[in-house]
mmCIF file of the protein (N, C-alpha, C, O) and its ligand, coordinates in Angstrom:
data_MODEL
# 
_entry.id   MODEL 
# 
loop_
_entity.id 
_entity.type 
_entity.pdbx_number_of_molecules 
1 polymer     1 
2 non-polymer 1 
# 
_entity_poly.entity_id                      1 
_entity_poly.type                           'polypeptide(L)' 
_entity_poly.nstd_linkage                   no 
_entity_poly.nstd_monomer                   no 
_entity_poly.pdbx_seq_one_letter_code       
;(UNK)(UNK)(UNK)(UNK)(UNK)(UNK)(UNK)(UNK)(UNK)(UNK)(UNK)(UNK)(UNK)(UNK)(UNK)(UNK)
(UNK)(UNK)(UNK)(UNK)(UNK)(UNK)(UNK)(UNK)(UNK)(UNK)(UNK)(UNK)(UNK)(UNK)(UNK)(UNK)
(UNK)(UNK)(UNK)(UNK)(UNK)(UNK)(UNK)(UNK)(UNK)(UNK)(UNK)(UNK)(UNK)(UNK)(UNK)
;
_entity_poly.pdbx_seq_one_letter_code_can   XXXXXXXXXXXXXXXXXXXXXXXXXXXXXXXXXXXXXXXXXXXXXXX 
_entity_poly.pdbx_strand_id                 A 
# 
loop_
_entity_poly_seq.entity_id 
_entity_poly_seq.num 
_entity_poly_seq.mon_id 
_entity_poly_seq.hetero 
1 1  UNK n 
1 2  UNK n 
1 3  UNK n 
1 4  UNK n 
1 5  UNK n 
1 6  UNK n 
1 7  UNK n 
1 8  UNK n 
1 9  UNK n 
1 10 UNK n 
1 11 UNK n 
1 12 UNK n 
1 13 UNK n 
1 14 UNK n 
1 15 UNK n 
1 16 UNK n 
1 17 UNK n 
1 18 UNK n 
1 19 UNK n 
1 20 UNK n 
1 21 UNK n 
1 22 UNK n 
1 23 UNK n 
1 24 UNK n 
1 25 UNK n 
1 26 UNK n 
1 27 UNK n 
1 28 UNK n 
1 29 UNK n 
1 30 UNK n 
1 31 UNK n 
1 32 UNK n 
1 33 UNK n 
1 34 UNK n 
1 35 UNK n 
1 36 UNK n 
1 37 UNK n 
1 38 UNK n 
1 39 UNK n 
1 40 UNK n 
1 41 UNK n 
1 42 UNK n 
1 43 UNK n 
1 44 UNK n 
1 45 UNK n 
1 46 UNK n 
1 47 UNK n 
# 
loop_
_struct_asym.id 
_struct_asym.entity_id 
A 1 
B 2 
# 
loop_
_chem_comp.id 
_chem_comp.type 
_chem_comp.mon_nstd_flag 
UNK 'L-peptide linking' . 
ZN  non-polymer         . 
# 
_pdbx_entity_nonpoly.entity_id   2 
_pdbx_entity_nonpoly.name        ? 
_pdbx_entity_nonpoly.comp_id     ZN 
# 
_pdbx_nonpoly_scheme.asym_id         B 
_pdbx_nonpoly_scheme.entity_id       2 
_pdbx_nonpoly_scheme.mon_id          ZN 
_pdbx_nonpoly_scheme.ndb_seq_num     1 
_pdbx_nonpoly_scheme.pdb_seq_num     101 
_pdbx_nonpoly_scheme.auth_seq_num    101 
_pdbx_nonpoly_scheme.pdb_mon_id      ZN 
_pdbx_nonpoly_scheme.auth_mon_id     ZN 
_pdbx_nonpoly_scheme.pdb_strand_id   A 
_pdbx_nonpoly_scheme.pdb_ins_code    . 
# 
loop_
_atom_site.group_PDB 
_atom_site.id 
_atom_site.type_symbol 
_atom_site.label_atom_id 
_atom_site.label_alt_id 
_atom_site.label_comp_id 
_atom_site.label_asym_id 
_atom_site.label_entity_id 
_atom_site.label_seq_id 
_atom_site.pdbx_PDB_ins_code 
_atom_site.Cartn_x 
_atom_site.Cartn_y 
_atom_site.Cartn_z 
_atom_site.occupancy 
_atom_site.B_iso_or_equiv 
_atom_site.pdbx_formal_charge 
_atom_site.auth_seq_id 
_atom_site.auth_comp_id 
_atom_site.auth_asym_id 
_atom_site.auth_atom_id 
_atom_site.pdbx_PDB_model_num 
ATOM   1   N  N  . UNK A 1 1  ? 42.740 -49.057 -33.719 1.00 0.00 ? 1   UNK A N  1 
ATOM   2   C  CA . UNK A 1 1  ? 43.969 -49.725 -34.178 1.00 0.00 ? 1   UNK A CA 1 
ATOM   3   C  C  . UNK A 1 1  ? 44.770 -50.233 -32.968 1.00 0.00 ? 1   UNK A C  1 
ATOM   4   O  O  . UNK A 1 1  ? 45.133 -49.520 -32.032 1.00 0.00 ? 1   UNK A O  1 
ATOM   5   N  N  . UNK A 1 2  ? 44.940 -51.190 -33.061 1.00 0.00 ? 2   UNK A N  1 
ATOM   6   C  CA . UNK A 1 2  ? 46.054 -52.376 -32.020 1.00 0.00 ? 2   UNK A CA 1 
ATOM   7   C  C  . UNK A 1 2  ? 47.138 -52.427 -32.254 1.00 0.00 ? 2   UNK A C  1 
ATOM   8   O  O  . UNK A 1 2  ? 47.782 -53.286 -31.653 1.00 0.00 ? 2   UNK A O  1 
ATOM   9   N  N  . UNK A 1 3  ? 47.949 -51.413 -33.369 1.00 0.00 ? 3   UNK A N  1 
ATOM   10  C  CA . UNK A 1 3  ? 49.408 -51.905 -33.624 1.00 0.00 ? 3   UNK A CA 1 
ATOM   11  C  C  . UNK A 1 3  ? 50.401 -51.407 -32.453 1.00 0.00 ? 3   UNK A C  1 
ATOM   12  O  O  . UNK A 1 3  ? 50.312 -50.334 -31.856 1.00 0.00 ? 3   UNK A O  1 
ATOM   13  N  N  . UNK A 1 4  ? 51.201 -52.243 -32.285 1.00 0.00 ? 4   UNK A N  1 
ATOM   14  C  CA . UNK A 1 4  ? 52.531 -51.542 -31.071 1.00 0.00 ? 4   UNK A CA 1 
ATOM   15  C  C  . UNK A 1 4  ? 52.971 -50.416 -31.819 1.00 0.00 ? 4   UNK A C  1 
ATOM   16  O  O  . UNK A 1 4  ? 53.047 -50.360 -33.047 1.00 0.00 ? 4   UNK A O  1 
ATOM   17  N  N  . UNK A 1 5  ? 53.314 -49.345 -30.841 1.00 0.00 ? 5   UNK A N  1 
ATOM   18  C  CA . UNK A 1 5  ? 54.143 -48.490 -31.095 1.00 0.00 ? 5   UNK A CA 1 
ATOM   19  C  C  . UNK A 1 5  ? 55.681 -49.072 -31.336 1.00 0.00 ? 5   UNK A C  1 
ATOM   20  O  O  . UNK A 1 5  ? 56.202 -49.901 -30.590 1.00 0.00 ? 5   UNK A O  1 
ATOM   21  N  N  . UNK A 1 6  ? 56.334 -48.479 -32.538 1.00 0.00 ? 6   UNK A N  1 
ATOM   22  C  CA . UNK A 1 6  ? 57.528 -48.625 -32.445 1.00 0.00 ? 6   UNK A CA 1 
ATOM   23  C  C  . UNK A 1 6  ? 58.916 -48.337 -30.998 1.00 0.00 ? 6   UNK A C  1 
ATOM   24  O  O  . UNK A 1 6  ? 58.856 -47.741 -29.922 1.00 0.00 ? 6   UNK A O  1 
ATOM   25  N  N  . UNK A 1 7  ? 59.536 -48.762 -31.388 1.00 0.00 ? 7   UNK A N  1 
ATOM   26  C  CA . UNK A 1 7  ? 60.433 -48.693 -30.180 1.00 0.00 ? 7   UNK A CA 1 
ATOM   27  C  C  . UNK A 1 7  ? 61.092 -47.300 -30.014 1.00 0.00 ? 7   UNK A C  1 
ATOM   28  O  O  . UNK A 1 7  ? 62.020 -46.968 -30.751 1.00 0.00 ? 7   UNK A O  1 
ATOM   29  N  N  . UNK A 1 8  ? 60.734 -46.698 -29.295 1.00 0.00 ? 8   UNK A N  1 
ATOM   30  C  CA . UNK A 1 8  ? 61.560 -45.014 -28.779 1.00 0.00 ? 8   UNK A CA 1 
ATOM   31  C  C  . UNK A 1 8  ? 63.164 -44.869 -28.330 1.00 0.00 ? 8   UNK A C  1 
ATOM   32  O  O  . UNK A 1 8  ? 63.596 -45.104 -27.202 1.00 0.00 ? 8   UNK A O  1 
ATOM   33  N  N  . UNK A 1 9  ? 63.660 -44.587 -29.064 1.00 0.00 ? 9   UNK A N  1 
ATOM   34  C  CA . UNK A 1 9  ? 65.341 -44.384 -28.939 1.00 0.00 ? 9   UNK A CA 1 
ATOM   35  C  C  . UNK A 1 9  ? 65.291 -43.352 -27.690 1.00 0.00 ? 9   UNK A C  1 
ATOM   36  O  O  . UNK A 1 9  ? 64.719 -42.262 -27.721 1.00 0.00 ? 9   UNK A O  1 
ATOM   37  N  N  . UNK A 1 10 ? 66.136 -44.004 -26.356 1.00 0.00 ? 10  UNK A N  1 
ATOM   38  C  CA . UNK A 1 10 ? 66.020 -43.338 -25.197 1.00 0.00 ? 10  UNK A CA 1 
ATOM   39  C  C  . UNK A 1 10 ? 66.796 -41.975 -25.402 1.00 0.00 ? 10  UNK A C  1 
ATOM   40  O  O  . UNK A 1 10 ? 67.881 -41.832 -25.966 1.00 0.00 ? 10  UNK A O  1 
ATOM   41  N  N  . UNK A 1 11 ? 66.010 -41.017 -24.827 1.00 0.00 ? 11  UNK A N  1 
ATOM   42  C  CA . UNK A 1 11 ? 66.972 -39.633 -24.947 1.00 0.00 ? 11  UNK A CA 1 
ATOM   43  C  C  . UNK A 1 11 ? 68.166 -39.460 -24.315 1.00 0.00 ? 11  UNK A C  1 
ATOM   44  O  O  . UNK A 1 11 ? 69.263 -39.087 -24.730 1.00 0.00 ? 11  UNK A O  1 
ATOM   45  N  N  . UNK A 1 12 ? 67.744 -39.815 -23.165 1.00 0.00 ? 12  UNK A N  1 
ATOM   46  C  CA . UNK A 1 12 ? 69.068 -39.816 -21.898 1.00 0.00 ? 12  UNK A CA 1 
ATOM   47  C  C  . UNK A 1 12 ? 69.811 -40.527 -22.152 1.00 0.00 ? 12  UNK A C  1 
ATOM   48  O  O  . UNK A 1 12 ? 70.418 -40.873 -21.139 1.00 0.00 ? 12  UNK A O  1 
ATOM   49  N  N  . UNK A 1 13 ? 70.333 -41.247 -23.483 1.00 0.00 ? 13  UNK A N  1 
ATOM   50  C  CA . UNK A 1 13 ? 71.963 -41.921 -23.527 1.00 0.00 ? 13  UNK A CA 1 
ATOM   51  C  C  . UNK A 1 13 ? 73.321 -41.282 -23.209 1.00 0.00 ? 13  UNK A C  1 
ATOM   52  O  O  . UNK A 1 13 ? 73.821 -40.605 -24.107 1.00 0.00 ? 13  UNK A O  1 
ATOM   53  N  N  . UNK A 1 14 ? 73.667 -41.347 -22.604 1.00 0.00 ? 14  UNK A N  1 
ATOM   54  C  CA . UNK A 1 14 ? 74.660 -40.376 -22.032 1.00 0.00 ? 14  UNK A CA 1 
ATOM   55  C  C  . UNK A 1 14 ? 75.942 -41.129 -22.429 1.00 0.00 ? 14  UNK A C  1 
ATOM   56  O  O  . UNK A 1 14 ? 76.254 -42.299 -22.206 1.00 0.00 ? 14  UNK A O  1 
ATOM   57  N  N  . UNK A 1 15 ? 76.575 -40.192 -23.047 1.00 0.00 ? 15  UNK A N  1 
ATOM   58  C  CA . UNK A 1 15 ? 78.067 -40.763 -23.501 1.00 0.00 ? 15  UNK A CA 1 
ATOM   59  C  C  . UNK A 1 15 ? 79.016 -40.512 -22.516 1.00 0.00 ? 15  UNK A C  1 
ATOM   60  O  O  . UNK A 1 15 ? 79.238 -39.408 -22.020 1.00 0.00 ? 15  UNK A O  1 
ATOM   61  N  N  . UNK A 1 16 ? 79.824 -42.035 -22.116 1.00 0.00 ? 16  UNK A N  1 
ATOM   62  C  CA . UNK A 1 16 ? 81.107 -41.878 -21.661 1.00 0.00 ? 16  UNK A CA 1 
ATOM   63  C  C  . UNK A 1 16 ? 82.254 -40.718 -21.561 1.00 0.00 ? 16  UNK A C  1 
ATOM   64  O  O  . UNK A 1 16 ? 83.339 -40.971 -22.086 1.00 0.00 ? 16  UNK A O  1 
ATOM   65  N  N  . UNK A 1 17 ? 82.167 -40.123 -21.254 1.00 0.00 ? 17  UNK A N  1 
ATOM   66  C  CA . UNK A 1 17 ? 83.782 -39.185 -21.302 1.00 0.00 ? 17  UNK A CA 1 
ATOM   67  C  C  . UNK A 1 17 ? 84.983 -39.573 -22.016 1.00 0.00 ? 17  UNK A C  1 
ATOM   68  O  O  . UNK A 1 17 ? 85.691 -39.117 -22.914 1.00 0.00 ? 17  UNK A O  1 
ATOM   69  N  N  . UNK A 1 18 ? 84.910 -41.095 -20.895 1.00 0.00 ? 18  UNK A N  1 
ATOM   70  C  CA . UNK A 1 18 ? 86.073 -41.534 -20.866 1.00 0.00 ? 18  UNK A CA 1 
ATOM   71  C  C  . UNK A 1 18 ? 86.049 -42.764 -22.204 1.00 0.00 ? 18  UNK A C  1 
ATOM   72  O  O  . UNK A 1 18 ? 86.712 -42.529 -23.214 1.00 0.00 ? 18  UNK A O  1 
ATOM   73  N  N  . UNK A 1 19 ? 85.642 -43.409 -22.147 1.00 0.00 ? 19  UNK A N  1 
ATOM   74  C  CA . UNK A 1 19 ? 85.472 -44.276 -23.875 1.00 0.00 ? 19  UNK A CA 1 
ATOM   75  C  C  . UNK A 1 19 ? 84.573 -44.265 -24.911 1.00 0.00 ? 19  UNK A C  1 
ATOM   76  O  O  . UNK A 1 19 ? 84.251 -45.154 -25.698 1.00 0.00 ? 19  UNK A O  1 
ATOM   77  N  N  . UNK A 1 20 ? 84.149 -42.908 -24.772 1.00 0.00 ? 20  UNK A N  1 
ATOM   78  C  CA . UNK A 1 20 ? 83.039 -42.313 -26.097 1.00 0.00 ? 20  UNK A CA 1 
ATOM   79  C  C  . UNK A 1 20 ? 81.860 -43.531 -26.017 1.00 0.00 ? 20  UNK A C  1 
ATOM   80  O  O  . UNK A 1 20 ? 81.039 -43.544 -26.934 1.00 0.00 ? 20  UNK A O  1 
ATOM   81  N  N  . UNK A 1 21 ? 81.775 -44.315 -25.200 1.00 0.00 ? 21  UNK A N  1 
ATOM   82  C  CA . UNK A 1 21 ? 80.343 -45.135 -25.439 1.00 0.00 ? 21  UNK A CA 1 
ATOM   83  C  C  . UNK A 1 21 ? 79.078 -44.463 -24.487 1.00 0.00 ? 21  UNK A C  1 
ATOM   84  O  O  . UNK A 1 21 ? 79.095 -43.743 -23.489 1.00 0.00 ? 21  UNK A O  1 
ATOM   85  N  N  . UNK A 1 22 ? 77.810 -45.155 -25.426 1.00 0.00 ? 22  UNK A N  1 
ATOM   86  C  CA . UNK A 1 22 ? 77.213 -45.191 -24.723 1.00 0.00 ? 22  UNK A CA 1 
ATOM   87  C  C  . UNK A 1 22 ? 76.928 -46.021 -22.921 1.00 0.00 ? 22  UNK A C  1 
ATOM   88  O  O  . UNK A 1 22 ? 76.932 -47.243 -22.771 1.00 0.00 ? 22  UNK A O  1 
ATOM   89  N  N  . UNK A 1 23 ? 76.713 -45.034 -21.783 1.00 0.00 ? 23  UNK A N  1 
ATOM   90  C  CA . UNK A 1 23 ? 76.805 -45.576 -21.160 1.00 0.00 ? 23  UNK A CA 1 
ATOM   91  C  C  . UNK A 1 23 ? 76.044 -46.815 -20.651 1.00 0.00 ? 23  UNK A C  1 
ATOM   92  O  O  . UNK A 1 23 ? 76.432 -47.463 -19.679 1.00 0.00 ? 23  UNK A O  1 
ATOM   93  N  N  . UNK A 1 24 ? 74.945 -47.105 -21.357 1.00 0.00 ? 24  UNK A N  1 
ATOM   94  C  CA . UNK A 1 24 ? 73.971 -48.417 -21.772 1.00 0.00 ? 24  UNK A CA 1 
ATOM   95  C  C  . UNK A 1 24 ? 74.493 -49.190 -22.566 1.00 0.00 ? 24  UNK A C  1 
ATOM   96  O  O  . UNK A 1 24 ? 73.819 -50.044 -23.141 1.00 0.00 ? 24  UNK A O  1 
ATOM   97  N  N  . UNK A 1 25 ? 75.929 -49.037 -22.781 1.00 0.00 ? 25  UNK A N  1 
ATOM   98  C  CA . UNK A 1 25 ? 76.675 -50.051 -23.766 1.00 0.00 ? 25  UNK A CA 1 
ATOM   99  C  C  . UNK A 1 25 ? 77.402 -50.790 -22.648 1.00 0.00 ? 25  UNK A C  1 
ATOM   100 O  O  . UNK A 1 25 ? 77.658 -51.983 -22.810 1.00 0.00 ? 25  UNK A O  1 
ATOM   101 N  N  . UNK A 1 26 ? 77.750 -50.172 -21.538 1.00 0.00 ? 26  UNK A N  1 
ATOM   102 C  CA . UNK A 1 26 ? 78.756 -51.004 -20.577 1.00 0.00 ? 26  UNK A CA 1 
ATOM   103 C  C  . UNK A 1 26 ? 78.225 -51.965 -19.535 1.00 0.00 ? 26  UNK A C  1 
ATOM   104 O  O  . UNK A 1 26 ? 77.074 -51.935 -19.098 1.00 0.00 ? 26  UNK A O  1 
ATOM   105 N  N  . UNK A 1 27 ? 79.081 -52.741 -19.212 1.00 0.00 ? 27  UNK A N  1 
ATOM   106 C  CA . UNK A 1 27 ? 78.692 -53.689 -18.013 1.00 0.00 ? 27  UNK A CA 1 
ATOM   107 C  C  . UNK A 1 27 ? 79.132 -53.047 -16.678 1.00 0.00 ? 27  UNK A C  1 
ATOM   108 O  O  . UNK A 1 27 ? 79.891 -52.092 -16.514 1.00 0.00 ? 27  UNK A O  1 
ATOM   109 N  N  . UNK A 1 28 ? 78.601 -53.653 -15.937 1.00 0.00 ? 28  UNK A N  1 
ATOM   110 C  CA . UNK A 1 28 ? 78.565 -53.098 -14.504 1.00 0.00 ? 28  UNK A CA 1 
ATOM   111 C  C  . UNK A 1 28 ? 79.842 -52.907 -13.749 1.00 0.00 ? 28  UNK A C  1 
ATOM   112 O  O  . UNK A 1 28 ? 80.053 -52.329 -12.683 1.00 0.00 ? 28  UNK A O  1 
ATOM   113 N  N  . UNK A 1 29 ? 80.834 -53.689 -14.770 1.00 0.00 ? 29  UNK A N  1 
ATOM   114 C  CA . UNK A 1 29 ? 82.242 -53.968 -13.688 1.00 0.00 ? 29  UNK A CA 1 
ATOM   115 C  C  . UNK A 1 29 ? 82.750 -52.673 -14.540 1.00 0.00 ? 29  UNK A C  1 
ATOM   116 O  O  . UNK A 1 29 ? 83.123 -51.655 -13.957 1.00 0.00 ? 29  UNK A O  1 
ATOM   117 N  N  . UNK A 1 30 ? 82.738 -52.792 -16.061 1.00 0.00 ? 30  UNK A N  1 
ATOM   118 C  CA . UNK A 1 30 ? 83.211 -51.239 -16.895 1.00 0.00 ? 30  UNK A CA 1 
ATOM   119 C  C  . UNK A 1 30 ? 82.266 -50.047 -16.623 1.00 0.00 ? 30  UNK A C  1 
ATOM   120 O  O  . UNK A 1 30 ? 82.383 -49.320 -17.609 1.00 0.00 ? 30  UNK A O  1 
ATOM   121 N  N  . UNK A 1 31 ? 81.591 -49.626 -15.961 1.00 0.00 ? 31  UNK A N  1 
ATOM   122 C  CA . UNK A 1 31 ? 80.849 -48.259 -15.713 1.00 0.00 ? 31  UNK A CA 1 
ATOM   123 C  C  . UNK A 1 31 ? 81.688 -48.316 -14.615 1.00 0.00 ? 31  UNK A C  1 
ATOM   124 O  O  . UNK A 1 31 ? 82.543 -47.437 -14.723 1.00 0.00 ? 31  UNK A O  1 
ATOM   125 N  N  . UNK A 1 32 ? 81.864 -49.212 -13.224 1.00 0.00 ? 32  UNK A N  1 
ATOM   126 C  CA . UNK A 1 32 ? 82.781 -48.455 -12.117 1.00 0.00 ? 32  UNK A CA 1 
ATOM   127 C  C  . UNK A 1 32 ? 83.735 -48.054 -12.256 1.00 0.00 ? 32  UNK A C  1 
ATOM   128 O  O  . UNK A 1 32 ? 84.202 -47.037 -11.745 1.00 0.00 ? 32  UNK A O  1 
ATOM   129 N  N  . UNK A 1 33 ? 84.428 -49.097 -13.297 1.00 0.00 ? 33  UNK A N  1 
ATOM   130 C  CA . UNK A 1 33 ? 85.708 -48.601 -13.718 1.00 0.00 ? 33  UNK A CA 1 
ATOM   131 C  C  . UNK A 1 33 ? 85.852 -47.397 -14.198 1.00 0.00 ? 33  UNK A C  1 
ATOM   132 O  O  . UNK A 1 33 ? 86.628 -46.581 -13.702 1.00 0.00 ? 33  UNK A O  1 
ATOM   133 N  N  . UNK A 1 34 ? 85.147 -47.177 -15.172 1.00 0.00 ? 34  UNK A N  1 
ATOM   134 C  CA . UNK A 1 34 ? 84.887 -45.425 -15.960 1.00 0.00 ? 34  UNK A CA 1 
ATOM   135 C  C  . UNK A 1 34 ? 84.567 -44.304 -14.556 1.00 0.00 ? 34  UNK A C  1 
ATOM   136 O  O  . UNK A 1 34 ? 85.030 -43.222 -14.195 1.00 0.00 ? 34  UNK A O  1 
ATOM   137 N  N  . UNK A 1 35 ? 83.974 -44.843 -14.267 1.00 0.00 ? 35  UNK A N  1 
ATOM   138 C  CA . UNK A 1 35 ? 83.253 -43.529 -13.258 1.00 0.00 ? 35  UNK A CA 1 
ATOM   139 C  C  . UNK A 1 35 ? 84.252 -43.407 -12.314 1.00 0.00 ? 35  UNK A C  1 
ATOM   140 O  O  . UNK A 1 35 ? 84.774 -42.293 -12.365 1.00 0.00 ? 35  UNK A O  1 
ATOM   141 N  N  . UNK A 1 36 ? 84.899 -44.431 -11.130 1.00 0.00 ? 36  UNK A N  1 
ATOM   142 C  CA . UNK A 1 36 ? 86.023 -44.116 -10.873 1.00 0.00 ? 36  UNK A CA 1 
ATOM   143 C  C  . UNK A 1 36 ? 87.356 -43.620 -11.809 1.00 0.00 ? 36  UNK A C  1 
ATOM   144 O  O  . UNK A 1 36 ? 87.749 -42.571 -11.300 1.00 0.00 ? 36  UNK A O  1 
ATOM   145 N  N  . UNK A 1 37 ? 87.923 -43.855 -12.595 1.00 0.00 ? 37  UNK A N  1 
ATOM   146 C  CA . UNK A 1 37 ? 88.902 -43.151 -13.408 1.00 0.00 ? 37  UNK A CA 1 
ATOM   147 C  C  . UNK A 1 37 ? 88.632 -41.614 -13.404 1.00 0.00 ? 37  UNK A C  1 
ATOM   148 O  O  . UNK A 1 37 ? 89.568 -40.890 -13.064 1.00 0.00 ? 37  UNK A O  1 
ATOM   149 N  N  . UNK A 1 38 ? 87.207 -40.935 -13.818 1.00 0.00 ? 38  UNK A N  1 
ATOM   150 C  CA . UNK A 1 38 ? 86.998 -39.990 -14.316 1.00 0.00 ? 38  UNK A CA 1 
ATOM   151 C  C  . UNK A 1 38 ? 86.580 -39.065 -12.973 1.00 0.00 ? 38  UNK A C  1 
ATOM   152 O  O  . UNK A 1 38 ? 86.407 -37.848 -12.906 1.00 0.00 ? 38  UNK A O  1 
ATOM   153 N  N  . UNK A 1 39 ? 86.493 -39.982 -12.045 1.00 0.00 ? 39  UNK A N  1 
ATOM   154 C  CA . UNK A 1 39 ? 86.700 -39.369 -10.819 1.00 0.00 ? 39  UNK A CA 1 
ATOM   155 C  C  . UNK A 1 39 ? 87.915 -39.162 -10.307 1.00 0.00 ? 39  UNK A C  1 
ATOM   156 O  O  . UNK A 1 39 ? 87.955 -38.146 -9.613  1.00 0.00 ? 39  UNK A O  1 
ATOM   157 N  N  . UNK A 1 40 ? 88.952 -39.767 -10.394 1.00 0.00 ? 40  UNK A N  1 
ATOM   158 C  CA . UNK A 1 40 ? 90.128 -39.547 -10.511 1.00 0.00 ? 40  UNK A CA 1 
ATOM   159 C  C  . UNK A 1 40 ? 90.606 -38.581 -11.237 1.00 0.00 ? 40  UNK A C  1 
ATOM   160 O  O  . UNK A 1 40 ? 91.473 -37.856 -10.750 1.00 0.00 ? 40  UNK A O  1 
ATOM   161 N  N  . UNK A 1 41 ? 90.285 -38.436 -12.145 1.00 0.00 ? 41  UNK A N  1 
ATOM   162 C  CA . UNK A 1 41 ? 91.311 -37.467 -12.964 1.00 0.00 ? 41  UNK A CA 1 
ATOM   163 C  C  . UNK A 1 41 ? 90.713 -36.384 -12.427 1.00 0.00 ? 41  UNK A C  1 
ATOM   164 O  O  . UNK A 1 41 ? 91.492 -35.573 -11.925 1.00 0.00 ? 41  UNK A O  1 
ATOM   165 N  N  . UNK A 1 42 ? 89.460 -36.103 -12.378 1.00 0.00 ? 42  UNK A N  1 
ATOM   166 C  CA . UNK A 1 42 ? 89.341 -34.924 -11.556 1.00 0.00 ? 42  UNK A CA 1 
ATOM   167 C  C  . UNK A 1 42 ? 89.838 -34.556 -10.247 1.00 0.00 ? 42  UNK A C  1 
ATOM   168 O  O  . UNK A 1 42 ? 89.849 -33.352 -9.995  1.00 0.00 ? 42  UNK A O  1 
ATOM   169 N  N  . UNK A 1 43 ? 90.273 -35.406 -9.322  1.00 0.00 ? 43  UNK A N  1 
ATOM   170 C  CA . UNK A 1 43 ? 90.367 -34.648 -8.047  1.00 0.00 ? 43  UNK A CA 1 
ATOM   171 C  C  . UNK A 1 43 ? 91.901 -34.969 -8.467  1.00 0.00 ? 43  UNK A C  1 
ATOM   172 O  O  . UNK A 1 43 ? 92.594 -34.744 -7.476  1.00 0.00 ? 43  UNK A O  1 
ATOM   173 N  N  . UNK A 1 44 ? 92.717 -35.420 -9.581  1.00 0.00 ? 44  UNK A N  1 
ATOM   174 C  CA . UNK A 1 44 ? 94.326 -34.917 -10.117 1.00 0.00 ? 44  UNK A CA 1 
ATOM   175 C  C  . UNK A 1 44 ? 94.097 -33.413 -10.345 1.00 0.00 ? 44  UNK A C  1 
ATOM   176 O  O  . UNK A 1 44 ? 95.008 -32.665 -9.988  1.00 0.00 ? 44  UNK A O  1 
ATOM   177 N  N  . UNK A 1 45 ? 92.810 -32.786 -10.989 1.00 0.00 ? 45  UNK A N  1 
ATOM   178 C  CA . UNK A 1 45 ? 92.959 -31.610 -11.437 1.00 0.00 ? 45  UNK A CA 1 
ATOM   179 C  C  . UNK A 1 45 ? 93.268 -30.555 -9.997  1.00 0.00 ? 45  UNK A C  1 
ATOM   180 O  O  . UNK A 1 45 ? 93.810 -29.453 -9.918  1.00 0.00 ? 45  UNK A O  1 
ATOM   181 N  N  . UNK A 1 46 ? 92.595 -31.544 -8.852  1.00 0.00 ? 46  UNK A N  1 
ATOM   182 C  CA . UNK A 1 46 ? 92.790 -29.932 -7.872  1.00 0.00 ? 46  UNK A CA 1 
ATOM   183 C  C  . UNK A 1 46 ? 94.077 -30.115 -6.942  1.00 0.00 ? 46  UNK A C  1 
ATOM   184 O  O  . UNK A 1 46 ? 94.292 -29.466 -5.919  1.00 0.00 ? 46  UNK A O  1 
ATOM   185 N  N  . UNK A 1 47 ? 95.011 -31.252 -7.551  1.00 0.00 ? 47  UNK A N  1 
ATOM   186 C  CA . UNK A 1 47 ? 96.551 -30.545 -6.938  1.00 0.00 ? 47  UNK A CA 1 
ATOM   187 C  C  . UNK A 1 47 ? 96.903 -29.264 -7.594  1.00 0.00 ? 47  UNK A C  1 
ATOM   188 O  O  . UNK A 1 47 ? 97.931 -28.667 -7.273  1.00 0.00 ? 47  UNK A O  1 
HETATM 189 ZN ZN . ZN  B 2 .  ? 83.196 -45.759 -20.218 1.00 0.00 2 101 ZN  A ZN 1 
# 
């Protein structure tokens, strides 16, 4: 049999923290943005 396998829903979708998306939902300029913010708020946590 020659049929394609169906398409595999990636496991590793990793959800945003910061805007509940998937992070394969964002563009490149909104993931820095997220990842810096959420880097931010963390190093707010260690004043
Ligand atoms: Zn995000």
């Amino acid at each position: 049999m020659m049929t394609a396998p169906p398409p595999k829903p990636t496991g590793g979708d990793e959800i945003c923290p910061l805007c509940k998306r998937p992070k394969s939902e964002h563009t490149n300029k909104e993931m820095l943005d997220c990842s810096r913010k959420i880097r931010e708020q963390e190093t707010k946590d260690d004043i």
